[in-house]
C-alpha positions in Angstrom: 81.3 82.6 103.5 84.8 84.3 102.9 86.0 81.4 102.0 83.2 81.2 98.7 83.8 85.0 98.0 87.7 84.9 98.1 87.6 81.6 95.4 84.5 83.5 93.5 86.7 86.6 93.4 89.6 84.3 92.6 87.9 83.1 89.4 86.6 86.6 88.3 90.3 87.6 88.7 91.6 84.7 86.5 89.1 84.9 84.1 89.0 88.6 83.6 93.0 89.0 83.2 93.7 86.0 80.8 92.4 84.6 78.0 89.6 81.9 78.1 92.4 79.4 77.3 94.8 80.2 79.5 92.6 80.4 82.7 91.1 76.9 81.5 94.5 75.7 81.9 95.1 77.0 85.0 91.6 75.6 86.3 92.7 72.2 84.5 96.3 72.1 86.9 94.5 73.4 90.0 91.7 70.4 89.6 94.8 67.9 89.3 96.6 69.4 92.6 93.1 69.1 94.4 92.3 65.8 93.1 95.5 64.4 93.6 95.7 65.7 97.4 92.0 64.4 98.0 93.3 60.8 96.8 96.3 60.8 98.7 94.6 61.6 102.2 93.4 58.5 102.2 89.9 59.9 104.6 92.5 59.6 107.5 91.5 62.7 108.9 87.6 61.8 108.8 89.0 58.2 110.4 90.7 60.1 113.2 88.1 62.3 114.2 85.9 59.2 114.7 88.5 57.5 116.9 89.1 60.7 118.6 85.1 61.6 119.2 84.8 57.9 120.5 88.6 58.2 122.7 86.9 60.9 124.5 84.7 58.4 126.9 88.4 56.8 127.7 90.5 60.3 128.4 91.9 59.9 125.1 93.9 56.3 125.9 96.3 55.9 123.2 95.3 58.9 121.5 98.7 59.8 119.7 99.2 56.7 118.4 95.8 57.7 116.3 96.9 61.1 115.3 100.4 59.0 114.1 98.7 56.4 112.6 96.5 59.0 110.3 99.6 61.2 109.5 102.2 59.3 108.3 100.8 57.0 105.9 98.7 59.9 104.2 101.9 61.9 103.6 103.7 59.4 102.2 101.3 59.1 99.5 100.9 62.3 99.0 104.8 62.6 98.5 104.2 59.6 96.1 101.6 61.4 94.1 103.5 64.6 94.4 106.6 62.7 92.8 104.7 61.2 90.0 102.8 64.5 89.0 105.8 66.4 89.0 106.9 66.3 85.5 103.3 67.6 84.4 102.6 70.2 87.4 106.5 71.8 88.0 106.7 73.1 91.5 102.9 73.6 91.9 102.6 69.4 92.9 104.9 70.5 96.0 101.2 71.6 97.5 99.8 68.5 97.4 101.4 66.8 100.7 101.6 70.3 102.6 97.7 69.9 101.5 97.7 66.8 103.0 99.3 67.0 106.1 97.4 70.6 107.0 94.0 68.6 106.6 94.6 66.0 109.1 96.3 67.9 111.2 93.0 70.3 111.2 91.0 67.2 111.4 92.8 66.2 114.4 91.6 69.8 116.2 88.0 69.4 115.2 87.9 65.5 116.8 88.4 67.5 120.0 85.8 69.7 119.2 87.9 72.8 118.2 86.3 74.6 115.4 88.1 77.5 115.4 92.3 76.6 113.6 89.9 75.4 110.9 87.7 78.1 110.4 90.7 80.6 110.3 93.1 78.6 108.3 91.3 76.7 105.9 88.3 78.9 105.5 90.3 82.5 105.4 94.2 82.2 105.5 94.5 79.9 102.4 91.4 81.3 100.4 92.5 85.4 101.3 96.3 84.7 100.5 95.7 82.7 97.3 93.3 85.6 96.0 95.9 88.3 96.9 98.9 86.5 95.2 96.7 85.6 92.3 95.3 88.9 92.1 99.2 90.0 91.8 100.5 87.8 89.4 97.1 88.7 87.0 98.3 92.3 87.8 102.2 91.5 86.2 100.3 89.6 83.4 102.8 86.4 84.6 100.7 83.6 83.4 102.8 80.9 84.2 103.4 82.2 88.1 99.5 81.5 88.5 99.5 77.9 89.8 102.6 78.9 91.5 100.9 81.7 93.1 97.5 79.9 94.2 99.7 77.2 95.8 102.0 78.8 97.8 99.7 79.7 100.8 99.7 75.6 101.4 103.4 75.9 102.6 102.6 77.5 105.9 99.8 75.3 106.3 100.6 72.3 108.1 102.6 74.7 111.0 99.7 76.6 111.4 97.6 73.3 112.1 99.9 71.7 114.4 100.0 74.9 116.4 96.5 74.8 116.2 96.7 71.1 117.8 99.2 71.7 120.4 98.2 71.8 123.8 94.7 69.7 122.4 95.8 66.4 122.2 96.8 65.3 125.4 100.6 63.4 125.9 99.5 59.5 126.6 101.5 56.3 126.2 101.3 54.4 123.0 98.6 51.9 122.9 99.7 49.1 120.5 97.1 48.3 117.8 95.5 52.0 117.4 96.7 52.2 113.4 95.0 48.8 112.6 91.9 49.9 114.6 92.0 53.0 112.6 92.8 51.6 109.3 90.6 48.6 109.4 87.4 51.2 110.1 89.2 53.8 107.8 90.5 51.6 104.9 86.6 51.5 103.4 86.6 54.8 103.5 89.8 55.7 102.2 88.8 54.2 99.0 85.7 56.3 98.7 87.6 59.4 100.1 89.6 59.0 96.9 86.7 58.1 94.5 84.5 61.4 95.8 87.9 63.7 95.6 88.1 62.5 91.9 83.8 63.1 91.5 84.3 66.6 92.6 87.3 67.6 90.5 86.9 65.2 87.4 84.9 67.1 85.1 87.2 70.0 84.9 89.7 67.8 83.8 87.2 66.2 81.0 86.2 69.0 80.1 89.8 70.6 79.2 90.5 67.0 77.2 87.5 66.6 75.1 86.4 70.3 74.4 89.3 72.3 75.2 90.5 74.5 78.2 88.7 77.3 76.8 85.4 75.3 77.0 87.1 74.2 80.9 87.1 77.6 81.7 83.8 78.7 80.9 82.3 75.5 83.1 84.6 76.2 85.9 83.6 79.6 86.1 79.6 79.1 85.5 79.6 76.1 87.9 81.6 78.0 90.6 78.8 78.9 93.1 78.8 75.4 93.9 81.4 75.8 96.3 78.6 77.9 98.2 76.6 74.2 98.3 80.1 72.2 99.4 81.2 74.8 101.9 78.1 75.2 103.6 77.4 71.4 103.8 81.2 71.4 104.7 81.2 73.5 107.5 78.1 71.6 108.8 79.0 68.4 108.8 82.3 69.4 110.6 80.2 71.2 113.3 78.1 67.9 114.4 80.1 64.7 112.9 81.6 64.4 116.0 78.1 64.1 118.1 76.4 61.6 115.4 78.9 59.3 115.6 78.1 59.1 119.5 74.2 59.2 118.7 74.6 56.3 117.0 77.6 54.0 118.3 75.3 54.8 122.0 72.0 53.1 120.2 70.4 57.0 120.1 68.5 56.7 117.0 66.1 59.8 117.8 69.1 62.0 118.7 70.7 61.5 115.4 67.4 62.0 113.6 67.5 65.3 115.5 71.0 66.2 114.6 70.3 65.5 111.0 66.9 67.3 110.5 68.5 70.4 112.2 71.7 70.2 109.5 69.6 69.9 107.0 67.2 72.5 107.3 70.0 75.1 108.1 72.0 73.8 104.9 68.4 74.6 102.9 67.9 77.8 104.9 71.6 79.0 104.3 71.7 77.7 100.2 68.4 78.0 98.9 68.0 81.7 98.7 71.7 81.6 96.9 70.7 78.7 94.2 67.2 80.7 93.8 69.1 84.1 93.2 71.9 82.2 91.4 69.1 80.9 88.4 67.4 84.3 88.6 70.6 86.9 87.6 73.1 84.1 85.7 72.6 85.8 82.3 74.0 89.4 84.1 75.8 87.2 87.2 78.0 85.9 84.3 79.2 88.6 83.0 81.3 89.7 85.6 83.6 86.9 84.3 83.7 88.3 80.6 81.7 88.2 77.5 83.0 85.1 76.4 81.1 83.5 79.7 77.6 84.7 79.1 77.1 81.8 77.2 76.6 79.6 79.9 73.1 80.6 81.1 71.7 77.2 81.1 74.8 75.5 82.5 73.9 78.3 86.0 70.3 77.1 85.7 71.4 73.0 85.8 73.5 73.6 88.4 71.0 75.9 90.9 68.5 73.0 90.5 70.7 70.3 91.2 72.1 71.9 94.3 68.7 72.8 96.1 67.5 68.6 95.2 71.1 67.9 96.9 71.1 70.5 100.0 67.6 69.3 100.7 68.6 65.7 101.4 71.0 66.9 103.6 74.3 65.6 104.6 73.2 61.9 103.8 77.0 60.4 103.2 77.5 61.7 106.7 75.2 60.2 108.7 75.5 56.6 106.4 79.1 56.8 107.4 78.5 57.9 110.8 76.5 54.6 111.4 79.4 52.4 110.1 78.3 51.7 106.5 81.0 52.6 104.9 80.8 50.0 102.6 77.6 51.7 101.1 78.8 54.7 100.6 81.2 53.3 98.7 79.1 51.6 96.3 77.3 54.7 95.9 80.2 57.4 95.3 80.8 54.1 92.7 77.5 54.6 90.9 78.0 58.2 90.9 81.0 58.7 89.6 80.3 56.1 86.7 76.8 57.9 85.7 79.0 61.4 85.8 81.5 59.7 83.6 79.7 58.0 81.1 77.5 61.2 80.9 80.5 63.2 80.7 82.0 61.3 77.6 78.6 61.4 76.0 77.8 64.8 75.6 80.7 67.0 76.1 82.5 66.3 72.8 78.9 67.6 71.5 77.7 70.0 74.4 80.7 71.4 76.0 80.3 72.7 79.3 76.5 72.2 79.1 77.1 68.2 78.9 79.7 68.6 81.8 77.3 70.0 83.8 74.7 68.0 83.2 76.9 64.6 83.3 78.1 66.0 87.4 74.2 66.9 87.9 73.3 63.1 87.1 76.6 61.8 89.7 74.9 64.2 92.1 71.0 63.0 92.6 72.9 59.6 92.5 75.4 60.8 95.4 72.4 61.8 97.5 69.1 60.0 96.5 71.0 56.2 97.1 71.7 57.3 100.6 68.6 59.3 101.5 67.1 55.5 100.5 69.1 53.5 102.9 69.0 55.7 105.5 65.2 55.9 105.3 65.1 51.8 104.2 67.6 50.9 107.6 66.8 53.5 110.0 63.9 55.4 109.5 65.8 58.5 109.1 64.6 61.8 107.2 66.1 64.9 106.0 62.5 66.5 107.5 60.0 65.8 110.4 59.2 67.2 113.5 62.8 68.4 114.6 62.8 70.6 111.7 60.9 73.9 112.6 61.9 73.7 115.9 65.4 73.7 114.7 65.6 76.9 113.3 64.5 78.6 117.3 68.6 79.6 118.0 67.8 78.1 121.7 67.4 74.6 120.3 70.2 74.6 117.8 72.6 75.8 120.8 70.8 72.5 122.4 71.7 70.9 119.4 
C-alpha cells in the first residue's frame, strides 16, 4: 500500500510541477529504465525461488551454486543493456543492473520464505526515497535532475538485499550442474519474463512516439492506479508461489486449488472496492494531477473495468507456471502483447491515450482469459469454488 501511494504521490508531484510535456518525457525514460531492467533479469529470480522452494526437501544441497547461477548471467545483461541505452538515458541507465541485481537478490530471500527485506526495501525504501528526491528536484524546478533523482535510490539497493540474504542461504559445497538445471527450467521463462516487462511498460513508450509526451503524460497519469492491481497481485503471488510450486510438483491438485481460490478472492476483496471507487470519482480523482488531465475520464473508466475482469481471474500466469507450463505462458504473453500492439498503432495516432488504454485493456483479458482456459481445460482449476468463502475466515488463511 505505501508502495502505490508513494508512486501515486510521485506522479501528482511530477505532473503538478512541470509541464504536460516535460513529465511525459520523464514517464517516457522511466518506462525504458523499467523495461530494459525487466528484460535483462532474464525471470532468474522467479527460476531461483523455484529451485530454492523445491532445495528445501534436500537441506538446500548445492544451493549457492543456484543463487550464482541466477546472479551473474542476469547482471551481465543488464550491464549490456545499460551500455547500449546509455547514449539515450545519461546516467539514469546506471539503475538498470543495480535494478537487476537487487531483484534477485530479494528473490533469493523470499525462496526461503522471508518476506520481510522485500516488503521494506522494494515496497517502502525505493518508493519513499524516490518520492522525496523527486519531490525536491520538482521543488528547485531542475527538470533534467528528475530521472536522475527517481533512480538514485536503486544504488543502495543490491547491499540492502544481500544483507537481507546473509545468514539465509546456508554455506554448502558446489553441486556441479545447478545453472543448467536452472537455466533449462528458467530459459522458457526468461523469454516471457522479457516479453511481459515489455507488455507492462510498452505503451508509455507508444504513446510518447505516436501522439506525443504530452498525450504520454496524461495516460501515465490516468492509468496509474493500476499499480494498485500489479502490487496487490504482486505481493500475493510472492506470499504463496513458493507453496504452489510444492502443491503441484507433490501431485496435490486440491491444495493448489485451495491456494489459488484463497489468492484470488483476497486480490478481489483488496482491488475491487479501489477499481469501483476509482470509475466513480475519476472526473474530480483526476484533477489532482492538473487541468490538463481531466480529460481522461473515460481512459479511468477502461482501466477500472479491465482490472476488476483481471483481479477476478486471479493470479492465473502463476499457477500455469507453477505447474511447469512455461511454454504456455509464453505463447500467451505472445498473443497479448501482439493484440496490445496492433491495437496500440491502430488507434493512438487517432485516440491518444484513450486508444492506449484500450489497446493494454485488449493484451490484458488476453493475458488472463488464455490461462484461466488451460488451467480449467488441464486441471480443473478455478479462480472460485468452495475454498473461497471459507478463505476470507483469518483462521484459514493463516492455515493457508
Amino acid at each position: 500500500v505505501l508502495s502505490a501511494l508513494a508512486q501515486f504521490a510521485l506522479v501528482v508531484v511530477v505532473t503538478r510541477a512541470f509541464t504536460a510535456a516535460e513529465a511525459g518525457a520523464f514517464f517516457t525514460v522511466t518506462a525504458l529504465v523499467l523495461m530494459a531492467a525487466g528484460i535483462a533479469k532474464l525471470d532468474a529470480g522467479n527460476g531461483l525461488i523455484y529451485f530454492i522452494a523445491r532445495a528445501k526437501t534436500y537441506d538446500y544441497h548445492g544451493i549457492s551454486g543456484y543463487i550464482r547461477a541466477a546472479f551473474c548471467p542476469s547482471v551481465v545483461a543488464a550491464c549490456a543493456a545499460a551500455a547500449l541505452l546509455h547514449p539515450h538515458l545519461g546516467l539514469t541507465a546506471v539503475a538498470i543492473p543495480l535494478m537487476v541485481a537487487g531483484d534477485v537478490l530479494l528473490c533469493a530471500t523470499r525462496g526461503f520464505g522471508a518476506m520481510r527485506p522485500t516488503v521494506l526495501l522494494d515496497g517502502v525504501f525505493v518508493p519513499g526515497c524516490q518520492l522525496v528526491l523527486v519531490t525536491a528536484v520538482a521543488l528547485a524546478g531542475a527538470v533534467w535532475w528528475l530521472p536522475v533523482a527517481w533512480a538514485a535510490p536503486y544504488a543502495l539497493l543490491p547491499v540492502l538485499a544481500a544483507a537481507g540474504l546473509r545468514g539465509r542461504a546456508p554455506r554448502t559445497p558446489y553441486l556441479p550442474g545447478t545453472g543448467r538445471d536452472l537455466w533449462r527450467h528458467t530459459a522458457p521463462r526468461s523469454v516471457a519474463g522479457a516479453i511481459q516487462a515489455v507488455f507492462q511498460r510498452v505503451d508509455i513508450v507508444i504513446v510518447a512516439a505516436l501522439a506525443g509526451p504530452a498525450q504520454a503524460a496524461v495516460y501515465t497519469a490516468a492509468t496509474r492506479f493500476k499499480v494498485v492491481g500489479q502490487l496487490a497481485n504482486q505481493g500475493l503471488a510472492q506470499a504463496v508461489q513458493d507453496r504452489l510450486v510444492r502443491a503441484l510438483a507433490e501431485g496435490e491438485r486440491a491444495r493448489a486449488g485451495e491456494l489459488y481460490q484463497a489468492a484470488t478472492i483476497w486480490l478481489v476483496v483488496m482491488t475491487w472496492p479501489v477499481w469501483l471507487g476509482y470509475a466513480a470519482l475519476a472526473p474530480w480523482l483526476l484533477h489532482l494531477f492538473g487541468p490538463s488531465y481531466a480529460q481522461a475520464g473515460p481512459v479511468a473508466l477502461v482501466l477500472a473495468g479491465t482490472m476488476m475482469v483481471a483481479t477476478a481471474c486471479g493470479m492465473v500466469d502463476v499457477v500455469l507456471t507453477a505447474a511447469g507450463h512455461t511454454g504456455a505462458s509464453l505463447r500467451n504473453l505472445l498473443a497479448a502483447i501482439a493484440c496490445t500492439v496492433a491495437l496500440d498503432l491502430a488507434l493512438i495516432p487517432a485516440h491518444g491515450a484513450l486508444g492506449a488504454v484500450i489497446g493494454w485493456s485488449g493484451g490484458v483479458l488476453v493475458k488472463n482469459l488464455l490461462p484461466l482456459w488451460q488451467l480449467h481445460r488441464r486441471y480443473g482449476l478455478h479462480p472460485f469454488g468452495r475454498h473461497t468463502l471459507a478463505a476470507l475466515r483469518p483462521r484459514s488463511w493463516t492455515a493457508a
